[in-house]
Rosetta silent file (secondary structure, phi, psi, omega in degrees, C-alpha in Angstrom):
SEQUENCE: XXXXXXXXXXXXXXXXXXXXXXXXXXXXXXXXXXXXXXXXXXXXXXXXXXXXXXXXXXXXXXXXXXXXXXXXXXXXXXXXXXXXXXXXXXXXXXXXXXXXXXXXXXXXXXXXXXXXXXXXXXXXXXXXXXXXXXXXXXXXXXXXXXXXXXXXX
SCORE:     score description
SCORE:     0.000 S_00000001
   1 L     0.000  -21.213 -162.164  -19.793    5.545  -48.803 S_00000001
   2 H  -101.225  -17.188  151.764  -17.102    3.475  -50.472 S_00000001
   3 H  -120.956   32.616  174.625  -17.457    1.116  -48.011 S_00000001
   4 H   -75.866  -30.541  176.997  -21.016    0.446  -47.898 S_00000001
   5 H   -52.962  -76.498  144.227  -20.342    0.321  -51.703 S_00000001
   6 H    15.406  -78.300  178.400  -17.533   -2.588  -50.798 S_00000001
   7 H   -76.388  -26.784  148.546  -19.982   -4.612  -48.834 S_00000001
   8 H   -44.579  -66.710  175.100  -22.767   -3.984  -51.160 S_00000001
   9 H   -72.978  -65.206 -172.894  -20.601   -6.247  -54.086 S_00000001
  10 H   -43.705  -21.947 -175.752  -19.296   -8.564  -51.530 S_00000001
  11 H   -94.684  -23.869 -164.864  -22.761   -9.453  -50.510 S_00000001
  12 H   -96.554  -65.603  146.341  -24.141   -9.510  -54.150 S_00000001
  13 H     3.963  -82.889 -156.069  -20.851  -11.653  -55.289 S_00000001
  14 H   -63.986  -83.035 -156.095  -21.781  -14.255  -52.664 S_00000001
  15 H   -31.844  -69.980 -157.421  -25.383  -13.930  -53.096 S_00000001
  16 H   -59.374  -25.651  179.248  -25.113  -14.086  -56.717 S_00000001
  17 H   -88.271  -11.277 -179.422  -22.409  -17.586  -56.358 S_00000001
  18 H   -69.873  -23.504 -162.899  -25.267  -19.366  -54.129 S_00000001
  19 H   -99.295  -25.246  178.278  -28.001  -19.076  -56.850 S_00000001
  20 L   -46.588   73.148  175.252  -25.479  -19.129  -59.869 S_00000001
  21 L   -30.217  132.039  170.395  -25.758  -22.688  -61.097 S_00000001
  22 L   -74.585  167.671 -169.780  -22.191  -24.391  -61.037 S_00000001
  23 L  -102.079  129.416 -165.979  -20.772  -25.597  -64.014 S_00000001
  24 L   -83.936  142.944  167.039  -21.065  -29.417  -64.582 S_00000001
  25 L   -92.054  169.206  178.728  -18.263  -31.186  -65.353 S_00000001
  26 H   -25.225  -84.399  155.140  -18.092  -32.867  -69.131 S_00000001
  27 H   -16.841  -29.936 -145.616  -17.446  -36.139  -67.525 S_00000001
  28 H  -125.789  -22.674  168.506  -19.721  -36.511  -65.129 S_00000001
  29 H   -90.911    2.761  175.143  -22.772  -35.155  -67.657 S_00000001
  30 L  -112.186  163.740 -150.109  -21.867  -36.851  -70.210 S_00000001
  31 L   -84.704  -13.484  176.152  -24.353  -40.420  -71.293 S_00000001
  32 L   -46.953  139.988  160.537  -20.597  -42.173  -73.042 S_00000001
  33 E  -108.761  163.240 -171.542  -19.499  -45.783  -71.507 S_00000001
  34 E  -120.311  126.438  173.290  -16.418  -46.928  -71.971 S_00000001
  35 E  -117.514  166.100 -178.250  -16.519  -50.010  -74.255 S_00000001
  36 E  -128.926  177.121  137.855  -13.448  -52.782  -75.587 S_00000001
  37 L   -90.455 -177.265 -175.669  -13.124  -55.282  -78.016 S_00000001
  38 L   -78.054  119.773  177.953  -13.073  -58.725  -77.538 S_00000001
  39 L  -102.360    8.362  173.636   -9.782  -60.096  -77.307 S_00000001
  40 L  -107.579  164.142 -170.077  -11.182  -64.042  -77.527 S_00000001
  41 L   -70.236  152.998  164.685  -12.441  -65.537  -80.589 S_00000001
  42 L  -121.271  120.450 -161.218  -16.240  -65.333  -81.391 S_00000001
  43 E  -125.576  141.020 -175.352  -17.356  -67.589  -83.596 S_00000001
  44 L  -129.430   94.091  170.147  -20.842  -67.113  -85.574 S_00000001
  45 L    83.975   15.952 -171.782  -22.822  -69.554  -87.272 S_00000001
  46 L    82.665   12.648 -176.240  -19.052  -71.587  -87.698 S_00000001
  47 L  -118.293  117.528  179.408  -17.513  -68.307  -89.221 S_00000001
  48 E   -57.793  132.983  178.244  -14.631  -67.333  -86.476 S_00000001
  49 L   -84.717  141.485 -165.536  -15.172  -63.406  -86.356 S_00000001
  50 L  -104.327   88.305  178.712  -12.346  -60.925  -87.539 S_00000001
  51 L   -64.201  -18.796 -177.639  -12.162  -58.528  -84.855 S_00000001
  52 L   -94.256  -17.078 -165.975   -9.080  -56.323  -85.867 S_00000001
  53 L  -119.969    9.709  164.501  -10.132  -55.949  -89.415 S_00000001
  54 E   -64.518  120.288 -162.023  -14.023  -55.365  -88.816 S_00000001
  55 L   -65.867  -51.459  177.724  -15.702  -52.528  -90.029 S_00000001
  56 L  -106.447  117.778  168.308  -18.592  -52.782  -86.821 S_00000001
  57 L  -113.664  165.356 -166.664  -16.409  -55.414  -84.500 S_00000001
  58 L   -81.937 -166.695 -133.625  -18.615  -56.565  -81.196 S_00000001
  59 L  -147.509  159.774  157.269  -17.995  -54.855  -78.547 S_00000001
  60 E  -101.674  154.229  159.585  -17.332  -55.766  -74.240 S_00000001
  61 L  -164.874  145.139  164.607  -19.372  -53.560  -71.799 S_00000001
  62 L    45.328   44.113 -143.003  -19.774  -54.425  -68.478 S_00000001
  63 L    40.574   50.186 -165.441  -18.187  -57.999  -69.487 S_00000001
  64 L  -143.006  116.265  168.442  -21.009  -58.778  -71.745 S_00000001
  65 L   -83.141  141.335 -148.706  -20.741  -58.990  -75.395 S_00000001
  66 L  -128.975   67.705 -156.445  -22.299  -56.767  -77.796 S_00000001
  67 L   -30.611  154.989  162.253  -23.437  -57.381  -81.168 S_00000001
  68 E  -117.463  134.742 -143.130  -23.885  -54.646  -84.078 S_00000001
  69 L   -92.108   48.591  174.478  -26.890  -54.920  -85.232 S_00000001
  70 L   -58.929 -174.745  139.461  -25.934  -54.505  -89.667 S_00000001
  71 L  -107.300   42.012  145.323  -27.597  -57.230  -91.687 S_00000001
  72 L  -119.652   17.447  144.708  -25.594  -59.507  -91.929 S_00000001
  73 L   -70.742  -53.401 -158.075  -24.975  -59.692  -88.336 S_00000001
  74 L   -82.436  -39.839 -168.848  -29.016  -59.723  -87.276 S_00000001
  75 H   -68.580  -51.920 -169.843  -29.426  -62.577  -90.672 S_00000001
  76 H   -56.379  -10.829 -175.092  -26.550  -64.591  -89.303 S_00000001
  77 H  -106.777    0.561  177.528  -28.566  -64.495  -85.585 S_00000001
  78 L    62.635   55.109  178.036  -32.252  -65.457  -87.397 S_00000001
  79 E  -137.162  130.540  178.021  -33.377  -61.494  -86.170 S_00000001
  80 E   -98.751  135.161 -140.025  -35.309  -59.577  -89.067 S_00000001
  81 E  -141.452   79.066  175.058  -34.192  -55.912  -88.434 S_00000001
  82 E  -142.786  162.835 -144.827  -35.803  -52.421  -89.448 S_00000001
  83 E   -99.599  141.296  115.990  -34.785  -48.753  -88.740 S_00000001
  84 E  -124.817  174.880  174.615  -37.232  -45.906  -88.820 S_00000001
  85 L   -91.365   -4.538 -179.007  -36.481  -42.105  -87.420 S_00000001
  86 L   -97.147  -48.552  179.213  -40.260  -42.479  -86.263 S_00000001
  87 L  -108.726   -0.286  177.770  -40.372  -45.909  -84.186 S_00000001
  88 E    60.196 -107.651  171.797  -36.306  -46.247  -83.941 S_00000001
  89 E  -132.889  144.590 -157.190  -35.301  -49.515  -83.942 S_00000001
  90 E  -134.157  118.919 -161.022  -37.297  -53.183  -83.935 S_00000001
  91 E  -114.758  160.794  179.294  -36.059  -56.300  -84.183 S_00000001
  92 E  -161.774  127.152 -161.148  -37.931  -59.850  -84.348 S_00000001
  93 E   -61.169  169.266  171.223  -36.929  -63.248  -84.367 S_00000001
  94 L  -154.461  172.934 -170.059  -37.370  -65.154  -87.528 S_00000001
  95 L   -79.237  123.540  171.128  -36.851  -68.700  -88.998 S_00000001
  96 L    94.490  151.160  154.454  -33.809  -69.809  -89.913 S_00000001
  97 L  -110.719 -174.205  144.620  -29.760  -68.098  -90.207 S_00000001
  98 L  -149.327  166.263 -176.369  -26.890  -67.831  -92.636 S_00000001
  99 L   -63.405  159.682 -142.392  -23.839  -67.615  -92.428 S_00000001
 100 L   -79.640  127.835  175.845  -22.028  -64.722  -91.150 S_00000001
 101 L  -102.753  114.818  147.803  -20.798  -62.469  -94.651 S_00000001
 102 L   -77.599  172.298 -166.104  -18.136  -60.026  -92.524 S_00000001
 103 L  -114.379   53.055 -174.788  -17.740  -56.575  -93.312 S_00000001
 104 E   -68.572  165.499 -178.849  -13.847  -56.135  -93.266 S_00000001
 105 L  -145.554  151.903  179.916  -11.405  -53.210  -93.782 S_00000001
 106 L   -40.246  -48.582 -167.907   -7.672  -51.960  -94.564 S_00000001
 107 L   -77.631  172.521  173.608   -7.986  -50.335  -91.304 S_00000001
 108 L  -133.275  138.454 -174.884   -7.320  -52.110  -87.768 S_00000001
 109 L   -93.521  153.662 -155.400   -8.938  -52.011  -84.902 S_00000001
 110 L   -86.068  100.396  169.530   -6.405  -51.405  -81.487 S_00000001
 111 L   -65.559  -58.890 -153.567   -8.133  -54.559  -79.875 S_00000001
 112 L  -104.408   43.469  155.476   -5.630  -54.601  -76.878 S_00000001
 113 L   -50.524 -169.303  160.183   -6.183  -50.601  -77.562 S_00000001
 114 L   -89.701  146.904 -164.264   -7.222  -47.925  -75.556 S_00000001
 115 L   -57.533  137.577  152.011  -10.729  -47.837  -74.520 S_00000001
 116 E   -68.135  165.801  152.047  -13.904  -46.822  -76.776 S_00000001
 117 E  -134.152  156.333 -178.173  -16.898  -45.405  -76.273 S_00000001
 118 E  -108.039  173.171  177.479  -20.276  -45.780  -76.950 S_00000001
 119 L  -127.377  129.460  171.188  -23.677  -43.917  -76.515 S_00000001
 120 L   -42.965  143.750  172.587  -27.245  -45.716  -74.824 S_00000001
 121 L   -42.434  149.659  168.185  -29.251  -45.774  -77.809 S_00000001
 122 L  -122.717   42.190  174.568  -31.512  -42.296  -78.386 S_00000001
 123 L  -158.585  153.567  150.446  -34.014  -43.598  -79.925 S_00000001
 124 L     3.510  106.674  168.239  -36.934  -46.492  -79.649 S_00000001
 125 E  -124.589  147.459  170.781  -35.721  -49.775  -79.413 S_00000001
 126 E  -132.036  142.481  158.926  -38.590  -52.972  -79.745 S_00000001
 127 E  -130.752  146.090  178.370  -37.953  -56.893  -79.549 S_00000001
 128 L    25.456   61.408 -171.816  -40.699  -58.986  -80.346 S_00000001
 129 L    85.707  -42.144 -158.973  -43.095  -56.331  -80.290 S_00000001
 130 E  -101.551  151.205  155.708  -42.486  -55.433  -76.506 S_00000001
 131 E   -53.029  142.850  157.523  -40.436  -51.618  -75.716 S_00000001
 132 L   -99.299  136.687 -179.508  -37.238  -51.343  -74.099 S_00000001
 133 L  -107.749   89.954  172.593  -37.080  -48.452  -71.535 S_00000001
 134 L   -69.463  -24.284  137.523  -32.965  -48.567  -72.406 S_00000001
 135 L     5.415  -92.080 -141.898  -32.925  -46.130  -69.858 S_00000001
 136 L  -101.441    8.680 -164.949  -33.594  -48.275  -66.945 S_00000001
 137 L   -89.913  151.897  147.336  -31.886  -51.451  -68.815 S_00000001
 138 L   -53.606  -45.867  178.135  -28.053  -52.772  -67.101 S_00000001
 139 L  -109.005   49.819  165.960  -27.615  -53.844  -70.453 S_00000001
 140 L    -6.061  120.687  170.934  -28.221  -51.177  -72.883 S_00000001
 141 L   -68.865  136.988  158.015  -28.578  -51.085  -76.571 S_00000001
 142 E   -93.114  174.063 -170.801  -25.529  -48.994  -77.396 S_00000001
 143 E  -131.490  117.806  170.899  -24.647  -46.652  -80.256 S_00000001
 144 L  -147.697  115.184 -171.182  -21.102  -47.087  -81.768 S_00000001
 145 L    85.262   30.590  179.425  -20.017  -46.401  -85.245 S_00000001
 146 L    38.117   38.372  167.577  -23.996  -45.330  -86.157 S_00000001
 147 L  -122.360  141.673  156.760  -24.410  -48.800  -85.584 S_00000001
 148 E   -92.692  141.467 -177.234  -26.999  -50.186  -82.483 S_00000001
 149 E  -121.640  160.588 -174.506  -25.062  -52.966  -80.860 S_00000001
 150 L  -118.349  128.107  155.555  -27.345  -55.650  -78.864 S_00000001
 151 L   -73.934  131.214  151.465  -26.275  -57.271  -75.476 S_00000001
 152 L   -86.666   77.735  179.277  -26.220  -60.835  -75.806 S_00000001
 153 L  -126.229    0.000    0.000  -27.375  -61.280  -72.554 S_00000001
């Protein structure tokens, strides 16, 4: 009896590790990119951008630079900008810029740092009107800092 018992749990064991979903690792489920700063100047509208002492500073992905979309970033690019939690976020060009107001701080960002990360947007994104499936985009909107950053691509 004890060892039909025996082979009874060894077979339920196995049985029980084929059907048993494995455990994913963090990594490999989770939607973060690994983003940088910029380490060459970016200049906006004539205002050289202050990347170590920016509150949003742009961003590198995939070599591609990545705006954040505050407003005085989207005014200094001639983009009119609005948020809801119902349509997410929609941007549309409009006439005319100004010049770039930054948003600096005490703190500094480790530009030749270790990498950040960001998250694909979770919400709506529109330009001019048409949907982005960021999903299916190369060039994501990202999420960094509660900020949506824009490829300038």
């Amino acid at each position: 009896m004890p060892q039909i018992l025996k082979a009874w749990t060894v077979a339920a064991i196995l049985s029980l590790m084929l059907v048993w979903p494995a455990p994913v690792s963090r990594a490999a489920a989770s939607p973060e990119v690994q983003v940088s700063f910029p380490v060459f100047p970016v200049t906006v509208n004539g205002t050289v951008t202050d990347q170590t002492h920016s509150q949003y500073p742009l961003l590198l992905y995939r070599d591609i630079t990545y705006f954040p979309m505050t407003w005085n970033y989207t005014s200094s690019l001639g983009l009119a900008v609005s948020w809801s939690k119902e349509n997410g976020l929609s941007l549309e060009k409009k006439d005319g810029c100004v010049p770039l107001a930054q948003e600096l701080t005490a703190e500094v960002n480790a530009i030749s740092g270790s990498p950040q990360t960001a998250l694909p947007a979770p919400f709506p994104v529109k330009v001019n009107g048409k949907t982005i499936v960021n999903a299916d985009e190369a060039y994501p909107v990202l999420l960094y800092r509660n900020i949506a950053y824009f490829p300038m691509t």
